[in-house]
Residue, then its C-alpha position, 0 to 999 in steps of 0.5 A: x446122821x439124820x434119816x427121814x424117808x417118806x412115799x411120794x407120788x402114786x407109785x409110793x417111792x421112797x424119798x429119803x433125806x439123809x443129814x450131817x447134825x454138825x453142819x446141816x449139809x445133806x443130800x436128798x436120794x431119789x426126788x419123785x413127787x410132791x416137792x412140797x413134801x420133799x421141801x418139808x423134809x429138808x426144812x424141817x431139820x434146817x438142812x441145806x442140800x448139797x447133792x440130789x442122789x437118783x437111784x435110777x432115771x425112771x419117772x417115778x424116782x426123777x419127777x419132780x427133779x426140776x422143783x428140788x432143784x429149784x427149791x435146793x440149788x442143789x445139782x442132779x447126780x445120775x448115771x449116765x446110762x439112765x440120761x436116756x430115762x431121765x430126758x424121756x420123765x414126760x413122754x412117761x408121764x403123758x403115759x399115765x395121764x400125769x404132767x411133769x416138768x422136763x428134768x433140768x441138765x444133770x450136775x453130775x454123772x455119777x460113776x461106780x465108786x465115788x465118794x460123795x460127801x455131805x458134811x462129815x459123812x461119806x457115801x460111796x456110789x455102786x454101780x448096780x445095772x439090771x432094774x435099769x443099766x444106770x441103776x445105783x445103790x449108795x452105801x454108808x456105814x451099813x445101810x445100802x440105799x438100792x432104789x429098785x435093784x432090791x426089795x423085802x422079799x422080792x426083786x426090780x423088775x427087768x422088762x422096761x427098756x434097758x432092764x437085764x434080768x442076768x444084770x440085776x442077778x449079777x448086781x445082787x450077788x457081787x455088789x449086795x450079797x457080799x455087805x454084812x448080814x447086818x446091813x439096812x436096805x432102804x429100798x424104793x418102794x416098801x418097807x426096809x430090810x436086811x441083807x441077811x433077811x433077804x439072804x435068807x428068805x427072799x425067795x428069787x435069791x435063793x439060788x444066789x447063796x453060796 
């Protein structure tokens, strides 16, 4: 499988592209910022987008919906618990002094345990509320895309409307905890890491373990 990532925007989100060699056929998880960037991404492995994956509908992970759309033909997939984030991305925006094009209508509402399919590779949706009540996690052969649920050495936050600190620990410990040691966590800001680094050393989820 190919695997790019890149930050975009000024909050630094992760972008990621993930692409099936034998067919082009991809899927694009999280589209924030700089679509040009994005668009860079895509044609540069000669991709053709089949889904537009978001994590979570906070502005910094949906902004430039309405471009990748547009550049990709591609629909939107969402929870339908973060629609409330999504429809408000430009009252966000305004809030920090930005402009972003209102979030085009969702192709897909995405549900706990759906299987989405690119080419000849398969990821399964996980519902994982806390960071937001709609938040995702997407998970293929030992890598879980978490968006904000899950960082390297810390956790989401839970104070902007619809977070639930007992949500996201609750998300952690039966959704995440439980994948293998091994697991790549591709998470929506900073660096990678694992699940059994995080197990281990992370330190909000040291009462978690056992």
């Amino acid at each position: 499988m190919m695997l790019e990532s890149q930050p975009v925007g000024p909050f630094m989100m992760n972008s990621y592209v993930l692409g099936c060699e034998r067919t082009r056929e991809a899927v694009l998880i999280d589209p924030g910022y700089e679509p040009a960037v994005l668009d860079g991404m895509i044609r540069g492995h000669g991709l053709q987008v089949r889904h537009i994956l978001c994590t979570h509908g906070h502005l910094d992970h949906v902004g430039a919906a309405a471009e990748v759309v547009e550049l990709t033909g591609a629909p939107i997939w969402l929870h339908r618990d973060d629609l409330f984030l999504y429809e408000a991305m430009s009252d966000w925006a305004s809030s920090f002094n930005m402009v972003v094009r209102p979030g085009p209508p969702i192709g897909h509402f995405v549900e706990d345990g759906e299987a989405i399919s690119f080419g000849d590779y398969t990821l399964r949706a996980v519902h994982t509320p806390g960071h937001t009540p709609g938040g995702m996690t997407y998970l293929m052969d030992q890598k879980a895309f978490v968006g904000d649920t899950l960082f390297a050495g810390s956790v989401g936050r839970t104070d902007l409307p619809g977070g639930s600190w007992e949500q996201l620990m609750e998300s952690i410990r039966h959704r995440l905890l439980p994948l293998a040691d091994s697991t790549l966590v591709y998470c929506g800001h900073g660096p990678s890491t694992t699940i059994g680094k995080e197990r281990r050393t992370n330190p909000f989820l040291q009462d978690l373990r056992g």
